[in-house]
GUTORMI-472818 format. One line per 8 residues: number of its first residue (from 1); their letters; for each residue x, y, z negated of C-alpha. Coordinates in Angstrom, 2 decimals, always signed. Each point is the difference from the previous one (the first is absolute). Example, Ala and Ser with C-alpha at 12.3 -4.5 7.8 and 13.67 -1.06 7.14 Angstrom:
BEGIN
1 = as = +12.30,-4.50,-7.80 | +1.37,+3.44,+0.66
END
This chain:
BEGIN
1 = xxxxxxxx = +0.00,+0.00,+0.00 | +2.72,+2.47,-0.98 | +1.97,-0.86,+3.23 | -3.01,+0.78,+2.13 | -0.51,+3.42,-1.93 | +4.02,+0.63,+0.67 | -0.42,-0.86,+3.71 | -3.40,+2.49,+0.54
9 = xxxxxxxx = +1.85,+3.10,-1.73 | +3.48,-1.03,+2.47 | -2.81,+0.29,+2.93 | -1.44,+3.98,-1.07 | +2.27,+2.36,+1.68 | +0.78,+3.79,-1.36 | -3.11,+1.20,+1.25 | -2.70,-2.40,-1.57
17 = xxxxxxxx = +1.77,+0.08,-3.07 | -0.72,+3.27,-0.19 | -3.84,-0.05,+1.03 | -0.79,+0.27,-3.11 | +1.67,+3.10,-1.06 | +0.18,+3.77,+1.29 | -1.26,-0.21,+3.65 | +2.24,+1.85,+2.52
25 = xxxxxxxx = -0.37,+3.09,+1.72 | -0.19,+0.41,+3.73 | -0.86,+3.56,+0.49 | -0.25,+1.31,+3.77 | -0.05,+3.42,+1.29 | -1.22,+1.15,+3.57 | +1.26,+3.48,+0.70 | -2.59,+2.55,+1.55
33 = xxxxxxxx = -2.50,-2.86,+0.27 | -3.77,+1.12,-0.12 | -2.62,-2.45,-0.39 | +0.18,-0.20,+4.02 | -0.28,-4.48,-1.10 | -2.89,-2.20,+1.33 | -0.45,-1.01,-3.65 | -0.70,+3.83,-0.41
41 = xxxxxxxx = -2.39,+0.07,+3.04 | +2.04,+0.84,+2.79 | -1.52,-0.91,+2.98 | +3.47,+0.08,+1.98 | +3.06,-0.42,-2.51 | +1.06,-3.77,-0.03 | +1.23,-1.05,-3.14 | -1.34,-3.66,-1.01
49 = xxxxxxxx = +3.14,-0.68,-2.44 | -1.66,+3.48,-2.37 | -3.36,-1.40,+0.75 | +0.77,-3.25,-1.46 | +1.62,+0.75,-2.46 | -2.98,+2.90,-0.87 | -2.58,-3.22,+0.55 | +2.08,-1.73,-2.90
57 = xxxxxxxx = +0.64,+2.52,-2.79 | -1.83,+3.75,-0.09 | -0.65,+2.36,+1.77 | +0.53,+3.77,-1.16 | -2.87,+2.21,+2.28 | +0.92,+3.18,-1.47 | +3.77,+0.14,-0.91 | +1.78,+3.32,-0.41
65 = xxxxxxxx = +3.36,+1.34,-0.13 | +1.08,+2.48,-2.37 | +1.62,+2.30,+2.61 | -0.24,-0.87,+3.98 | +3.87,+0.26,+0.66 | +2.94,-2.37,-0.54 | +2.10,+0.81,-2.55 | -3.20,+1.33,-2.82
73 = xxxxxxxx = -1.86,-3.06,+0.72 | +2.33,-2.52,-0.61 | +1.90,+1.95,-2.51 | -3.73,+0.31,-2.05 | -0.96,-3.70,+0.09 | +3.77,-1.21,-0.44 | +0.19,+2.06,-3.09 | -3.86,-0.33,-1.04
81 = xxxxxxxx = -0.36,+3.64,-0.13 | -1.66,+2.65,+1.97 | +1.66,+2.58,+2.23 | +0.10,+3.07,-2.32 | +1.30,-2.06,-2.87 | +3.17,-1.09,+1.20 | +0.22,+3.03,+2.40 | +0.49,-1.80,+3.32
89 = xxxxxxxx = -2.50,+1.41,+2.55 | +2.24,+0.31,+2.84 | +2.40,-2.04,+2.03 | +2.99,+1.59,-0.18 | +0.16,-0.58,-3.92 | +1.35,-3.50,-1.69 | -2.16,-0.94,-3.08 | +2.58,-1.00,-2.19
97 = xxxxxxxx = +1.54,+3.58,+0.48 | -2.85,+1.35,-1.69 | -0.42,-3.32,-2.31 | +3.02,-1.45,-0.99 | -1.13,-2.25,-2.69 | -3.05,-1.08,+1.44 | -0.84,-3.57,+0.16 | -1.44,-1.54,+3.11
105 = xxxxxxxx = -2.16,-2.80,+0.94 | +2.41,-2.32,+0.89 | +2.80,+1.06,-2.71 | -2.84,-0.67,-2.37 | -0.14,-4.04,+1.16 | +3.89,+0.06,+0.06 | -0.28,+1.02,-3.82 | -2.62,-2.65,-0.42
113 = xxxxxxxx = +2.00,-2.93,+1.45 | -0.39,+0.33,+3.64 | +2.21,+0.16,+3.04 | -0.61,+2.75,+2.42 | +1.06,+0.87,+3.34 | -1.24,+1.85,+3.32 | +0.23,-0.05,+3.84 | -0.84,+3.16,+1.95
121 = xxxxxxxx = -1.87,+2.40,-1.55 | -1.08,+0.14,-3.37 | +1.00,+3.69,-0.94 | +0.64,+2.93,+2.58 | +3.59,-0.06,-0.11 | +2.53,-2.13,+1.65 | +0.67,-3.26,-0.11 | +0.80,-0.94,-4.25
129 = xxxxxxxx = -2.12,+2.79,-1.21 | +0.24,-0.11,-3.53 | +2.21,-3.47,-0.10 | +1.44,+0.66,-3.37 | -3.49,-0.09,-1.42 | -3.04,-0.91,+1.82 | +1.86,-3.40,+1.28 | +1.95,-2.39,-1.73
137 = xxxxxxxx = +1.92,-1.24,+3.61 | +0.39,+0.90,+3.44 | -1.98,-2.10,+2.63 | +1.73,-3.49,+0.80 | +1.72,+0.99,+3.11 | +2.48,-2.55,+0.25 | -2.76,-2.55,+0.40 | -1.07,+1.77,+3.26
145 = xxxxxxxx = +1.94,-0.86,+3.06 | -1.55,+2.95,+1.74 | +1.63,+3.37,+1.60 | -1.32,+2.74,-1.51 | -1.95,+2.79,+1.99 | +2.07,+2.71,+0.54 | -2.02,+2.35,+2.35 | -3.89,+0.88,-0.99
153 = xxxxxxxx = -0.60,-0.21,+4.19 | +0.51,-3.15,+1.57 | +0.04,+1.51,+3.95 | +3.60,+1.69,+0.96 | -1.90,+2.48,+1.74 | -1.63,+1.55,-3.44 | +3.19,-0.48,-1.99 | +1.38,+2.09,+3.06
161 = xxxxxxxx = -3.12,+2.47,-0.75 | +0.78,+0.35,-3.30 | +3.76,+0.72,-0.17 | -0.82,+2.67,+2.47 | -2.29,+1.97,-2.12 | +2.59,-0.44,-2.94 | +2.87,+1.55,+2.14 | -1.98,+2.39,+1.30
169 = xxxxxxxx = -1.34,+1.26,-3.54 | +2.76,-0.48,-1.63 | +2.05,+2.34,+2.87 | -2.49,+2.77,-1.31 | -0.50,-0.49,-3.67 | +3.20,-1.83,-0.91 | +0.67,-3.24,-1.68 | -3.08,-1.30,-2.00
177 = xxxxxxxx = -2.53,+0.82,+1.83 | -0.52,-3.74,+0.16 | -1.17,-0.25,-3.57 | -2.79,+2.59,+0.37 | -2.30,-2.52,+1.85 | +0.09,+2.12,+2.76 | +2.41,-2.01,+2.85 | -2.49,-2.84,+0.69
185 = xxxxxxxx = -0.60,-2.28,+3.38 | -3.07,-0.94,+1.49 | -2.85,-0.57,-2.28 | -0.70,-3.79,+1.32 | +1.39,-2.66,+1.38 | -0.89,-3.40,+1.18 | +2.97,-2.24,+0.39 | +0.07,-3.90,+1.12
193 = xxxxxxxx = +1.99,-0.67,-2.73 | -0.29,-2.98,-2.75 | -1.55,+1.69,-3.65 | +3.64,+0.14,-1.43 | +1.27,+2.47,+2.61 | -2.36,+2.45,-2.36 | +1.03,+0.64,-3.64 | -3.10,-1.25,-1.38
201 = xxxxxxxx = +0.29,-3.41,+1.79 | +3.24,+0.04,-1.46 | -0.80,+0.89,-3.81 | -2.31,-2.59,+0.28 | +2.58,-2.80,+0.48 | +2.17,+1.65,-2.28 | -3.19,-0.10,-2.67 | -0.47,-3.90,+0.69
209 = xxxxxxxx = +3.48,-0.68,-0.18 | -0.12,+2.45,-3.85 | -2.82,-2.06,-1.08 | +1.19,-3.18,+0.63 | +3.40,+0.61,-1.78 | -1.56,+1.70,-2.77 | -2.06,-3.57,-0.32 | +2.76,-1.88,+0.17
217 = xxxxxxxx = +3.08,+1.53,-2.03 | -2.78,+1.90,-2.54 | -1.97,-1.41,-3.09 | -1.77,+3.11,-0.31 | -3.05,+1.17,+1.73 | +0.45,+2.62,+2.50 | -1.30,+3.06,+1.52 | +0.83,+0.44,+3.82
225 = xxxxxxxx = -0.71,+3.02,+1.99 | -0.72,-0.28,+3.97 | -0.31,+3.47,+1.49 | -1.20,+0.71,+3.44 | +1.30,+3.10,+1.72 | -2.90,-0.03,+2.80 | -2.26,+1.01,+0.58 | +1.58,+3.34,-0.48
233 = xxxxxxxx = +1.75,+1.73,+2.88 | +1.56,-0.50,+1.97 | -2.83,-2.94,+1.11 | +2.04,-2.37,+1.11 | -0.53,-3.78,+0.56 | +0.87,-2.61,+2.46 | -1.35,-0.34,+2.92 | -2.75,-3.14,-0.56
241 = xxxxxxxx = -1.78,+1.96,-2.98 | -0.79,+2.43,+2.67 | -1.09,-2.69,+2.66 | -2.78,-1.06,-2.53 | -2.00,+3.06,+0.60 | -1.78,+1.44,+2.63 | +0.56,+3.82,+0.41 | -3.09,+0.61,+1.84
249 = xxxxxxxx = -1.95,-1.36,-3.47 | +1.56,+2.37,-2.25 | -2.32,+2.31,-1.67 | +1.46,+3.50,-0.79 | -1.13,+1.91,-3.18 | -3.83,+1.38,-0.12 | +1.00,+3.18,-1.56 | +2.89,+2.06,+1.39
257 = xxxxxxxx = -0.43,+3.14,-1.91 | +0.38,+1.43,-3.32 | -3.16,-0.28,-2.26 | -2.39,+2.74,+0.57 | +0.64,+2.97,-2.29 | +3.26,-2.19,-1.85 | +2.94,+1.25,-0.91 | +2.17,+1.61,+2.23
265 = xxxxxxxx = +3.29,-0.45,-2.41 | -1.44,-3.80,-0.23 | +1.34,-1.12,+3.63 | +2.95,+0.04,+1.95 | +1.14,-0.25,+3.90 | +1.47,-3.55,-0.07 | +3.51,+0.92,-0.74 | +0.95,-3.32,-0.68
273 = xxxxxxxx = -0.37,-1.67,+3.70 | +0.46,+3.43,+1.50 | +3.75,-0.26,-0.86 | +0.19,-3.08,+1.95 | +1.13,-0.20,+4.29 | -2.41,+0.74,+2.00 | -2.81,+1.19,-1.82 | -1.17,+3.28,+0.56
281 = xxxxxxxx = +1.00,+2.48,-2.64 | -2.77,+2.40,+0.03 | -4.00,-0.46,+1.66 | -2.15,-3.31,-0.60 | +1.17,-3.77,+0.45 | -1.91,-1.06,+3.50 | -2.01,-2.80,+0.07 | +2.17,-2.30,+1.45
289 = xxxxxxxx = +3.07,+0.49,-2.42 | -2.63,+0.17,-2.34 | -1.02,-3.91,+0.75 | +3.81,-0.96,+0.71 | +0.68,+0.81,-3.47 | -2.89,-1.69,-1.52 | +1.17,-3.01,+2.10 | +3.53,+0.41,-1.42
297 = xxxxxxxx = -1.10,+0.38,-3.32 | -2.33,-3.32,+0.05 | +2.78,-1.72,+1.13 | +2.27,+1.28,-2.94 | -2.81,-1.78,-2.11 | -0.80,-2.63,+1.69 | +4.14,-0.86,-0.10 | +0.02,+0.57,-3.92
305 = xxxxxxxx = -2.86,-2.42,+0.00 | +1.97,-2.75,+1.49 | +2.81,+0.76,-2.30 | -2.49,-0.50,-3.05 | -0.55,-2.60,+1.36 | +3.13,-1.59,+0.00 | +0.71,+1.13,-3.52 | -2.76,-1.98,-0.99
313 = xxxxxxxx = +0.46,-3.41,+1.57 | +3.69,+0.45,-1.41 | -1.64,+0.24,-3.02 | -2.54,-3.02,+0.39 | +3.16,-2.14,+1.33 | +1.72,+0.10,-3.16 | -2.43,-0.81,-2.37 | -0.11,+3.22,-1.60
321 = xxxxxxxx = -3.70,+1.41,+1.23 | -1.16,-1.78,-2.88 | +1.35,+2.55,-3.10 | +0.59,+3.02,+2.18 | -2.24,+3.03,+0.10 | -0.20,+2.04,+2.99 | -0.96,+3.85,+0.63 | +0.04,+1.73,+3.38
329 = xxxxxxxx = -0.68,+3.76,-0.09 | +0.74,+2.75,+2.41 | +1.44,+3.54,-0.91 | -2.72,+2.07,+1.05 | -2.01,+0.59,+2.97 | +0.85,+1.09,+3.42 | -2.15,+2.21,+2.37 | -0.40,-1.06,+3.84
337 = xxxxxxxx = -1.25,+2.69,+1.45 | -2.57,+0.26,-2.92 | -0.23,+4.15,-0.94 | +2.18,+0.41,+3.24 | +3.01,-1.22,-2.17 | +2.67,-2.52,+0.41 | +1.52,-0.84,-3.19 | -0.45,-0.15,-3.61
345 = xxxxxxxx = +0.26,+2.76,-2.09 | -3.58,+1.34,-1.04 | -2.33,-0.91,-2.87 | -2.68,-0.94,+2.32 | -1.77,-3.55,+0.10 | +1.63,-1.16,+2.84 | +3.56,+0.32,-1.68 | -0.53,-0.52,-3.88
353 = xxxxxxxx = -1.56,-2.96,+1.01 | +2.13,-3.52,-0.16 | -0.15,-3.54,+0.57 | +0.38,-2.00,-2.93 | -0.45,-3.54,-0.43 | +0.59,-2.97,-3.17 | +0.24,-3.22,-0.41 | +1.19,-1.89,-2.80
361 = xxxxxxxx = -0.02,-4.25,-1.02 | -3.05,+0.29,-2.49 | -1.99,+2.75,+0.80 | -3.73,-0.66,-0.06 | -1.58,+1.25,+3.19 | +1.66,-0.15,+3.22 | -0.82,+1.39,+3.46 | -2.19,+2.89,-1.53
369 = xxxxxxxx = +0.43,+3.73,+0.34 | -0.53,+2.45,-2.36 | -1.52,+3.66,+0.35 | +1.67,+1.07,-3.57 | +2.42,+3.22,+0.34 | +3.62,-0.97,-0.72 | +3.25,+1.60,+0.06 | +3.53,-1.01,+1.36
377 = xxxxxxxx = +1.10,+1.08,-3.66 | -2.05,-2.61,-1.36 | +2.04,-2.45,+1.83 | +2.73,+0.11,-3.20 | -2.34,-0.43,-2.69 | -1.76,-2.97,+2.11 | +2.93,-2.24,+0.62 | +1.14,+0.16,-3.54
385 = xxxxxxxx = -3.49,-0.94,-1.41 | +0.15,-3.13,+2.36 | +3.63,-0.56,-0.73 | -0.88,+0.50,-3.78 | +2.76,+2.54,-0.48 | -0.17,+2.63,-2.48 | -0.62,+3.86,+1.34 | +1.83,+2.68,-0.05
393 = xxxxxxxx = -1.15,+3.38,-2.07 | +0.82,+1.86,+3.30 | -3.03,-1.17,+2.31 | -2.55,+1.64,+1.85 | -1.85,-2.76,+1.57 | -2.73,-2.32,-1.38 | +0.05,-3.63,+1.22 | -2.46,-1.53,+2.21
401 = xxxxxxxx = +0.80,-3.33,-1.00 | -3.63,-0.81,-0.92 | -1.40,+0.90,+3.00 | +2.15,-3.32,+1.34 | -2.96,-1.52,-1.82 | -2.58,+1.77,-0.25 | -0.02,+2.69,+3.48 | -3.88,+1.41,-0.78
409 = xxxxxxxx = +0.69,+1.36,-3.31 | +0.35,+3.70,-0.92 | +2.98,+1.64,+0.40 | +1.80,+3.04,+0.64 | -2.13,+3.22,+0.69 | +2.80,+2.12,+2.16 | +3.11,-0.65,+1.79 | +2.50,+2.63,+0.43
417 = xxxxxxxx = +2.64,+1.22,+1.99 | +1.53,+3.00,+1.18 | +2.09,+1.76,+2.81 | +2.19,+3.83,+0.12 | -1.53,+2.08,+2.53 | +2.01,-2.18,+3.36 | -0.60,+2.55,+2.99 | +2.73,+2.19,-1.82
425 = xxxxxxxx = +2.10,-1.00,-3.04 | +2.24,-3.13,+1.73 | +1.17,+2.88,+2.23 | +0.56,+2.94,-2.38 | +2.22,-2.03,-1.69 | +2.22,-1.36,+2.46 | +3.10,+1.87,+0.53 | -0.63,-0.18,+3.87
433 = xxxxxxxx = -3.19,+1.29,-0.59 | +0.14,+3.35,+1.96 | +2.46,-1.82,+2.82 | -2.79,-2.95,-0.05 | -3.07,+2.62,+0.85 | +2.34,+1.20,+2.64 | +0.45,-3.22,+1.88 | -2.34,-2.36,-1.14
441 = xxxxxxxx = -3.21,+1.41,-1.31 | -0.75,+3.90,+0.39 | -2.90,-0.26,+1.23 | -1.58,-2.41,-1.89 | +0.94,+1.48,-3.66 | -1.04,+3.27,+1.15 | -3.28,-1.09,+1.08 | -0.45,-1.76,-3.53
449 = xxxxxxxx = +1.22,+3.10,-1.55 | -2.48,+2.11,+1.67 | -2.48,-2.51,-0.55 | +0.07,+0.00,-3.75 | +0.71,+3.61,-0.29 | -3.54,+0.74,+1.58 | -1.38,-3.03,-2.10 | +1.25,+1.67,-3.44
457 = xxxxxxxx = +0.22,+3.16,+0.53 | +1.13,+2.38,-2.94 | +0.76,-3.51,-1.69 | +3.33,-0.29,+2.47 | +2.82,-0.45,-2.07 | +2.90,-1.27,+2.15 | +2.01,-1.31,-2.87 | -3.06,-1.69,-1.53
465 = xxxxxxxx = -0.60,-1.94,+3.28 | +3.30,-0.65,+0.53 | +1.19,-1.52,-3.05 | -2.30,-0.47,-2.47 | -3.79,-0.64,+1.41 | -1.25,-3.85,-0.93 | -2.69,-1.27,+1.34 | -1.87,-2.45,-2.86
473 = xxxxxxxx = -2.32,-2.28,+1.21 | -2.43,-2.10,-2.04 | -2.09,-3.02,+1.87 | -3.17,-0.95,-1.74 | -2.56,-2.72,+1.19 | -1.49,+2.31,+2.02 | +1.90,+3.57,+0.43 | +3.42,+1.02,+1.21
481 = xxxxxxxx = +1.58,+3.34,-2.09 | +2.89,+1.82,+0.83 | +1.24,+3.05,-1.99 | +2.46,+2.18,+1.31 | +1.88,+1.53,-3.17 | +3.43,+1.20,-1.10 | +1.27,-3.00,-2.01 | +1.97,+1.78,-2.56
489 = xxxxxxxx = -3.05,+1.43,-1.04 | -2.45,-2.63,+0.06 | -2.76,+2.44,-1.86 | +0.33,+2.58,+3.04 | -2.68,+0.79,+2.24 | -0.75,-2.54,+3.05 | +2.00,+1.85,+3.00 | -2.69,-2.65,+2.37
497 = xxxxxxxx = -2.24,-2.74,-0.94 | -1.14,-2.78,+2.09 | -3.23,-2.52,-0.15 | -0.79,-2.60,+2.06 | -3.24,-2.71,-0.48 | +1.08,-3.24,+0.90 | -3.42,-1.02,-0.39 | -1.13,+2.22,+3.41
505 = xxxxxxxx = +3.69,+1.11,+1.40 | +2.09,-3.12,-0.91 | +2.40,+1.51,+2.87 | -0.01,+3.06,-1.88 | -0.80,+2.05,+2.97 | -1.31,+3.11,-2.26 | +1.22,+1.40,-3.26 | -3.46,+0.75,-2.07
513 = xxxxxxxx = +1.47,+2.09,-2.71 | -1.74,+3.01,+0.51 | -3.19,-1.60,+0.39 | -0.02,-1.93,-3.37 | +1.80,+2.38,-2.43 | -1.68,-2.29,-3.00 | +1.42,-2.84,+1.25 | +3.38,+1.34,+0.72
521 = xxxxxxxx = +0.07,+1.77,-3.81 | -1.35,-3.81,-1.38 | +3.14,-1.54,+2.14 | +2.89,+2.31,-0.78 | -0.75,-0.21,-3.90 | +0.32,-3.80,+0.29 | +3.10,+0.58,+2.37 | +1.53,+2.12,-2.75
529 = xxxxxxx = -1.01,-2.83,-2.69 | +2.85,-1.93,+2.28 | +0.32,-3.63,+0.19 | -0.04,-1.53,-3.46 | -3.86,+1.42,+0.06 | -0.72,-1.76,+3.33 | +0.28,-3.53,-2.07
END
């Protein structure tokens, strides 16, 4: 009898011994992804390895990000804190400048007996963003017999494009110019190619070969980041991603201009893809670029999809499905054309909103949805709760871990996130601002200029709108506020206030503020209350 026991436990490898105790962490990120998934509704977007995995765990209908821009999003729901808190609510600033001691969601499971590594991109930084804390080891690449990509284009033709631009910026504004986001190629490309030509394809080899290492040569649990760099631009993906759809079939957005009577200081001209070759830098985006970049950015998706995919049948393959939790979210939202914009930036709908899907060995109800309002900051508290880890005094996010169980109950009443006035304040601080409005943009920031000037009136303050106007939104079941205030002064007077009815305008085609003052007075007092009210 005792030899038969002996023999059974010689059979259980590393990973079923461990079934019992903390489950691992596989925690995805999609960059720039909007719910643009079949599993979301889509009615074009091909992505059966989300849907599938959405059909198996939960669904998250109405997801939102904290900010709708890189670097505050992920720094927010890394940390477990909201934008203003740690101060990050721009790119260009790290959040462990500003938070030094800080401890983040996956340096929390390294203090609580976890491994923890990442491929791609997990914070927005470079490659090893915060190695000496967040992660316990760099990914496993000497397991990977793989080149790595060294070019973001695959086609000579575009690396040619792009080395052009940089010589011929760089022979005007001098070395650097490079680093400003402003010397880009073409904003697509469609390359026959195999996935690891692309840096995602790549990262998620380099993940599979990290996970299976960490199984292997760890007893501890771990926590392994997969970050997907598309679809942000530049949209690039090889060429059979972009076979799959039909161009003629792709819908472009309903709703190409800004909501009736909204914000003027709440939009911007699509600086982001204007930057890139051959996109015009001033006047609208015709039709049919309009549906080639739909098409590119579908493909983007639909490539990330596969290389979910992947991660997950790697997963299945070694036996390790069975004790691992998995979260996919994206960063924020991304407008197609919706508003007239391409790009994130704006505390509208159609770029707060995420996707954001869970599944997890035991949880009680599978392949359901849920309508409850959640936030990307409640991501933190969540996994711990599951992982039964203590939680940190620091947090800002409530965990929706019984929603895994239970996704009718009550929850939330508001969701909120926030955005600095865009049209104006990325380019007031630049040091190449004025040479940037001379080459680039003129026209453009003068016509938002003028624009909000006539909109505000003898509330123009050119400071204020440059550097210190936030935009705080607040999503309730049914209404969409924005307030417009100074945020070092978070009793001033409202500079512009939005409202939108998502039960009759769930495009939010028309800001209603003036028409339903009593509304808008009920709604800013709760948005004042802030988020620890909203429980």
């Amino acid at each position: 009898m005792y030899r038969i026991l002996f023999l059974a436990l010689l059979s259980l490898t590393p990973q079923s011994l461990r079934a019992g105790d903390k489950p691992n962490i596989l925690f995805i990120a999609i960059d720039d992804l909007r719910p643009e998934l079949g599993c979301y509704g889509s009615e074009i977007a091909i992505s059966p390895n989300l849907d599938k995995l959405a059909a198996e765990g939960l669904l998250f209908n109405r997801a939102y990000c904290q900010e709708a821009i890189c670097s505050p999003s992920r720094a927010s729901l890394m940390t477990g804190a909201r934008p203003d808190t740690i101060g990050v609510i721009e790119n260009s600033v790290y959040f462990r400048d500003k938070n030094p001691d800080i401890t983040t969601l996956s340096q929390h499971f390294i203090a609580n007996g976890y491994e923890a590594a990442y491929c791609g991109k997990i914070f927005h930084k470079d490659d090893f963003a915060d190695l000496e804390n967040s992660w316990s080891r760099k990914p496993a690449f000497d397991r990977l017999d793989l080149a790595k990509p060294t070019d973001s284009f695959a086609l000579p033709e575009n690396r040619k494009i792009l080395k052009r631009n940089l010589q011929l910026l760089e022979a005007k504004y001098g070395k650097g110019i490079g680093k400003t986001g402003l010397v880009q190629g073409p904003a697509y490309e469609s390359a026959d190619v195999p996935d690891q030509a692309y840096r995602d394809g790549y990262n998620t080899d380099l993940a599979i070969a990290t996970m299976k290492d960490m199984a292997e040569n760890s007893d501890k649990p771990f926590f392994l980041g997969l970050g997907f760099y598309k679809p942000h631009l530049n949209f690039i993906a090889p060429k059979r991603y972009w076979d799959m759809y039909d161009r003629d079939q792709i819908p472009l957005a309903e709703h190409r201009d800004g909501p009736v009577n909204g914000a003027e200081m709440g939009l911007h001209p699509s600086f982001e893809l204007r930057v890139r070759d051959g996109i015009p830098k001033s006047g609208p985006i015709y039709s049919e670029l309009s549906r080639t970049l739909k098409h590119a950015y579908l493909s983007c998706v639909t490539y990330v999809d596969a290389q979910v995919g992947r991660m997950l049948q790697a997963l299945e393959e070694e036996g390790l499905r069975d004790n691992t939790i998995i979260i996919v979210w994206g960063d924020h939202g991304w407008h197609l054309g919706d508003m007239g914009i391409w790009g994130k930036a704006t505390n509208y709908e159609i770029a707060t909103r995420v996707p954001l899907m869970i599944w997890t060995p035991d949880m009680q109800v599978r392949g359901e949805s849920t309508d409850a309002l959640v936030e990307l900051v409640d991501m933190y508290p969540t996994l711990c709760e599951l992982a039964d880890l203590p939680l940190p005094k620091h947090i800002e996010g409530h965990s929706f871990a019984p929603l895994l169980d239970e996704p009718e109950r009550t929850w939330k009443k508001a969701a909120f996130s926030q955005f600095p006035t865009p049209a104006l304040r990325e380019w007031a601080a630049n040091p190449l601002s004025k040479g940037m409005r001379e080459t680039f943009f003129g026209p453009l920031i003068e016509d938002v200029e003028e624009r909000i000037i006539a909109q505000q009136g003898n509330k123009w303050d050119r400071e204020l709108f440059e550097q210190h106007l936030m935009g705080y939104a607040m999503r309730t079941d049914r209404y969409r506020l924005v307030v417009w205030r100074d945020y070092r002064d978070q009793k001033a007077e409202p500079v512009f206030i939005e409202l939108f009815d998502h039960q009759t305008d769930p495009q939010e085609t028309k800001n209603i503020a003036e028409d339903h003052p009593d509304i808008v007075n009920l709604l800013v007092k709760q948005l004042n209350e802030g988020w620890q009210a909203a429980l």
